[in-house]
N, C-alpha and C positions, 0 to 999 in steps of 0.2 A: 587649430586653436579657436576655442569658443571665444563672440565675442561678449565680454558682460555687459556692454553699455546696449547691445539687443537684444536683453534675454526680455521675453514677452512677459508681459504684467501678470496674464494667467498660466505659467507655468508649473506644469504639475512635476512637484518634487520628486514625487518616488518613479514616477516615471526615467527622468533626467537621471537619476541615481542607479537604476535599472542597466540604462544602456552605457554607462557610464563601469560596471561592473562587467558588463558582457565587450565592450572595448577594453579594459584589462585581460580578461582572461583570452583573450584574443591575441595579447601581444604575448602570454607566456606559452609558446606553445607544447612547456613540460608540465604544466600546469601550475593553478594556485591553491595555498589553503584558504579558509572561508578569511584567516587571521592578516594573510599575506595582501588578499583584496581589498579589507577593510582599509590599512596601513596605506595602497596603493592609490583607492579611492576616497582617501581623508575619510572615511563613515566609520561608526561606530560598530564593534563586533556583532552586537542584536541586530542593529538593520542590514546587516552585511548579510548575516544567515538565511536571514527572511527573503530580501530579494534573490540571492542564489538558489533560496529551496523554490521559488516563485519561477525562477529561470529553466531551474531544473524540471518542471513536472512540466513547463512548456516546451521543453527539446531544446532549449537553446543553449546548454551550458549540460555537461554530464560528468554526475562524481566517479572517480575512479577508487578502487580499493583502498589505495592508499590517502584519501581522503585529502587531492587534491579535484581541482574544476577543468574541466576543456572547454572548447567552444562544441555544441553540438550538432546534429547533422541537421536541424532547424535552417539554420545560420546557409548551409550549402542550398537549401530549398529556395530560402530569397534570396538567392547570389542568383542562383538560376532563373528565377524570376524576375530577378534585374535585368539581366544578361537579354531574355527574350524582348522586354518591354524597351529596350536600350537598341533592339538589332533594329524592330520593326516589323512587318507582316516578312511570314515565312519564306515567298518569292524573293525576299533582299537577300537570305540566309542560303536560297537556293545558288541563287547569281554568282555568291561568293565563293560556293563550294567549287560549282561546276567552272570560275575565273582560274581559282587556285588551281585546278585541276587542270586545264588546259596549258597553262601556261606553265605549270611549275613552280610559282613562283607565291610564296604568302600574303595573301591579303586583309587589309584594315579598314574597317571604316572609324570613322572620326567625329562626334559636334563639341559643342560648348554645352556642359550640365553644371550649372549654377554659374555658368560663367570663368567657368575652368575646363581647357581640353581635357576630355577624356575619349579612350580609345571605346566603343562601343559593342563594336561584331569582330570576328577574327575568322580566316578558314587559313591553317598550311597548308603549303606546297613543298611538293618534294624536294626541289630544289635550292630552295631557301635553308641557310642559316637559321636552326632555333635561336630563339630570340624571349626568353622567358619574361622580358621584361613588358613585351608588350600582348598584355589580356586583357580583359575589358577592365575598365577604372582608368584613374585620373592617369594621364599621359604625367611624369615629372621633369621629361624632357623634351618639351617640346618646342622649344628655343631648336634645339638637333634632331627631331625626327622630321621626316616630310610632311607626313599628316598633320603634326602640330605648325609650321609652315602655312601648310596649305591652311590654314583655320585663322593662323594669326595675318595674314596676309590681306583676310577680309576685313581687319580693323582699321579704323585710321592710328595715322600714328602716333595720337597722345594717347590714343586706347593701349595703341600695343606698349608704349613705354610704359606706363601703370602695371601693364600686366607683367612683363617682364623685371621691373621694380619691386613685385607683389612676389613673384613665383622664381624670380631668380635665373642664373644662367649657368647652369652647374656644367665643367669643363669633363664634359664623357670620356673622349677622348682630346690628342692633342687637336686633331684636328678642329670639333668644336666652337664656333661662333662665340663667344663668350664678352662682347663689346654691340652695342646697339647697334651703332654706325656699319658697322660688319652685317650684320643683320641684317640692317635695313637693305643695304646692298645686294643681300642675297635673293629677298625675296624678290625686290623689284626685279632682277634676274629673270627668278623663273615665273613672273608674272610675263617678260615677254619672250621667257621658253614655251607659255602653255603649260606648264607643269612644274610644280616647286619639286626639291630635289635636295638629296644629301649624300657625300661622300664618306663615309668614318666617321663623321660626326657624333653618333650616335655608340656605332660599335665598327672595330677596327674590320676590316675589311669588307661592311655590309655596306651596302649602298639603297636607298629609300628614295620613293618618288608621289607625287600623289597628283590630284587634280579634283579640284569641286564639282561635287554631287548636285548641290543645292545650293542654291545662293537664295537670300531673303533678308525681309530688312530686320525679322528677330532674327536677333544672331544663334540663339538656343534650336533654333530651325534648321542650320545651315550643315550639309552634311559634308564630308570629304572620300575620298575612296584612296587608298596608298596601297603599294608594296614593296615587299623587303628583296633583295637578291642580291649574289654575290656582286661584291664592287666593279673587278674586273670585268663579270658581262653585261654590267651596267654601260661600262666603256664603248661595250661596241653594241648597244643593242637600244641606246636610247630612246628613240625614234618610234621601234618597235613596243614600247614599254607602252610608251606615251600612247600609240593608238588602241590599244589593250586598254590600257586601262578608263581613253577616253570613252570606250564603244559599253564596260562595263559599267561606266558611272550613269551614262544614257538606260541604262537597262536597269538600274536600282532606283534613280529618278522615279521611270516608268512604275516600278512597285511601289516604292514609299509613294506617287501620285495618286494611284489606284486604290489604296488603303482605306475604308472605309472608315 
């Protein structure tokens, strides 16, 4: 939700109406008519046409036959672009591969973009649970994942109350945190586990761990490193998780350091 009381003095209209077109045609993924966008995006049918033909001949939006809009394979170019500029220099992307690989087990990194967790890098492991919900972009759970945890744990606590006031505490499952007080509790936990941590919370029988990359006093700097694996061998293998993953966050450290 835009806010209006910050929209800048010099804001360019047709731009703002632009992307405002291309986040419609994004949410239909059967697509739109030029008539269905306009309606969508309160604009008028002329400027509707105009910016879609405008979208269209830059690749971001492509008409089909039947003379509705898609999003076009533009849009996948700077996701991927995001996705790289988001992981870090390719040694982090290396670490990750060869963590997941070794261990079996899927791993996440984690910071704060614009002040909202978001998941950044990903590699699977064989042994993990898919987990489609966690690719790069905004974490929506991170009240119940570890990574998000691990992130919110570096706040103090009127930070974190705001942000969990702001982004909510949606009950995943039952098991799920969904009370501050609970929260609060959990983290200072695995603050003196060395490692924050989740049971189902998230998703019924996955269990999530993580532990800090990077600590810094911009919070937009601070990285996390997490993984997913079944609950049960969470049970017995915690320990080992925890040096796994302590030894990988020293070795992505050492890349994101090196980074020119």
């Amino acid at each position: 939700m835009r806010d209006p009381l910050a929209e800048p003095s010099d804001l360019i209209r047709s731009v703002s109406r632009a992307l405002r077109v291309l986040e419609a045609v994004g949410r239909a993924p059967k697509g739109l008519t030029v008539k269905q966008i306009a309606r969508r995006c309160e604009l008028t049918v002329a400027t509707t046409y105009h910016l879609v033909r405008t979208l269209a001949y830059e690749g971001y939006v492509i008409r089909r036959e039947d003379g509705t809009y898609i999003v076009g394979l533009e849009v996948a170019d700077r996701y991927r672009e995001l996705v790289t500029a988001f992981r870090g220099p390719a040694t982090v992307g290396e670490v990750l591969r060869r963590t997941a690989l070794d261990s079996g087990y899927s791993h996440y990194l984690g910071r704060f973009v614009g002040g909202q967790v978001a998941i950044t890098a990903g590699a699977e492991g064989a042994r993990s649970p898919y987990l489609e919900d966690l690719v790069p972009g905004f974490d929506e759970g991170a009240h119940a994942t570890a990574l998000g945890k691990a992130l919110l744990a570096t706040l103090s606590v009127d930070q974190r109350f705001r942000y969990l006031r702001e982004y909510g505490m949606r009950p995943f499952t039952p098991n799920t945190l969904v009370a501050v007080d609970a929260i609060e509790a959990d983290l200072a936990a695995g603050d003196r586990r060395g490692m924050q941590l989740e049971m189902g919370q998230f998703r019924q029988g996955v269990a999530c761990a993580a532990v800090l990359v990077t600590p810094d006093k911009d919070m937009e700097r601070r990285v996390v490193l997490a993984c997913a694996l079944p609950a049960a061998e969470m049970m017995t293998s915690a320990r080992v998780v925890r040096t796994r993953l302590l030894t990988a966050a020293r070795s992505i450290a050492d890349a994101l350091n090196s980074d020119p």
